[in-house]
N, C-alpha and C positions, 0 to 999 in steps of 0.2 A: 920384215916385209909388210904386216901387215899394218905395220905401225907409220909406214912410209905412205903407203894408199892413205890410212886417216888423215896425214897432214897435207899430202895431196888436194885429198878432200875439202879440206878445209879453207885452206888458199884458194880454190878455185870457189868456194864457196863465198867466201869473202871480196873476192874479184868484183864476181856479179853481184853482188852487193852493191860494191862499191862505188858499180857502174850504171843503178839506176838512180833516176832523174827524169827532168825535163827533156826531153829527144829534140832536135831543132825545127821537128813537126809538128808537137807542142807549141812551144813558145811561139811557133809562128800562127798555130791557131787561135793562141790566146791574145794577141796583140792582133789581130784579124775581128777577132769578138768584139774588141776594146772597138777598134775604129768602128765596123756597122750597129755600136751600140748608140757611139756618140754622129755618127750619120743620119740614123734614125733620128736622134733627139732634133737635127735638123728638119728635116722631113716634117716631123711633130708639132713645130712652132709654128706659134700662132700671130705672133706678133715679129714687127723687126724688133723689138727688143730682146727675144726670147730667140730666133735666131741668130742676134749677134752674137750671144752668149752663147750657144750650141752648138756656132761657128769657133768661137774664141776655143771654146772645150774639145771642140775634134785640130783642130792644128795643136792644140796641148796633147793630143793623145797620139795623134800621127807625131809628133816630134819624139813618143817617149818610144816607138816601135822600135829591138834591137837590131843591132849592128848587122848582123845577119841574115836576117828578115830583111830590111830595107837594101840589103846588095843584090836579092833574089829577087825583089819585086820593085825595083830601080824603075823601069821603062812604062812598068802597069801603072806604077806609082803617080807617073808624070803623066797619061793619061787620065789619070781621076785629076790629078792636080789642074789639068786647065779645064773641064768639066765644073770643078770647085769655082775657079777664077769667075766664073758665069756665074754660080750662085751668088759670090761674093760681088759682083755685080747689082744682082737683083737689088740685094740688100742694100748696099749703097744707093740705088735708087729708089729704094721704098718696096719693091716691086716680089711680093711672099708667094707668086705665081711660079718666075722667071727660079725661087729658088728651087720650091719642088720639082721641076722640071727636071730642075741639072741634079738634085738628088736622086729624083727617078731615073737619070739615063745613068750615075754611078752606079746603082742595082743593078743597072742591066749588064753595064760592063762588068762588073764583080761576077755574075753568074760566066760572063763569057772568060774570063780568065780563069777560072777554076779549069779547065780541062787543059792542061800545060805537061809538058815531060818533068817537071819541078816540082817534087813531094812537097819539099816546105812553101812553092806557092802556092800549089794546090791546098794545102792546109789554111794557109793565110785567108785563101777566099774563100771557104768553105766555114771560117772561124768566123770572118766576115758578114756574110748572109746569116749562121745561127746568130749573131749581133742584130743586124740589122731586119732580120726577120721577125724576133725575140724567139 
């Protein structure tokens, strides 16, 4: 009997083992970081050369956010996205005013999306602003 409890023990010991990792809370905070890291670096730039390149860097890093992240933050998504389209704008025009702008009004949204029924988006924006905050 008692020998049955040990192995019991054991299995369920190695279970929960087995079962930690990245939570989809995680990962969604860490690809949140990623993106208001590379936002920020927009924000940052001092030149249109330097945000064409902090531009070029944050669609490389929004492209890399996982499958599952990006199905939970689909709609939020697409609000920053035409927000961006503006900055991408500026830039095209010359215009390092028009971009911080639309960086500054994605901040604001990012704080206004953090309070959702949605753990992993709340994580995402949360991951988001520690990024873009530093």
């Amino acid at each position: 009997m008692r020998r049955t409890r040990l192995i019991a023990a054991a299995l369920t010991a190695a279970l929960l083992l087995g079962a930690c990792g990245d939570s989809p809370e995680d990962k969604a905070h860490d690809d949140g970081k990623k993106v208001g890291e590379a936002t920020r670096a927009l924000f940052d730039s001092r030149s249109i050369d330097e945000a064409k390149t902090a531009a070029t860097n944050l669609r490389n890093v929004v492209n890399g956010v996982g499958d599952e992240v990006r199905s939970t933050v689909r709609t939020q998504l697409a609000t920053q996205r035409d927000t961006l389209t503006r900055a991408v704008q500026g830039l095209q025009q010359g215009d390092v005013g028009q971009v911080k702008d639309s960086v500054q009004q994605i901040r604001a949204q990012a704080d206004a999306f953090r309070h959702s029924n949605d753990s992993v988006a709340n994580e995402f924006w949360r991951g988001f602003e520690e990024g873009y905050d530093g």
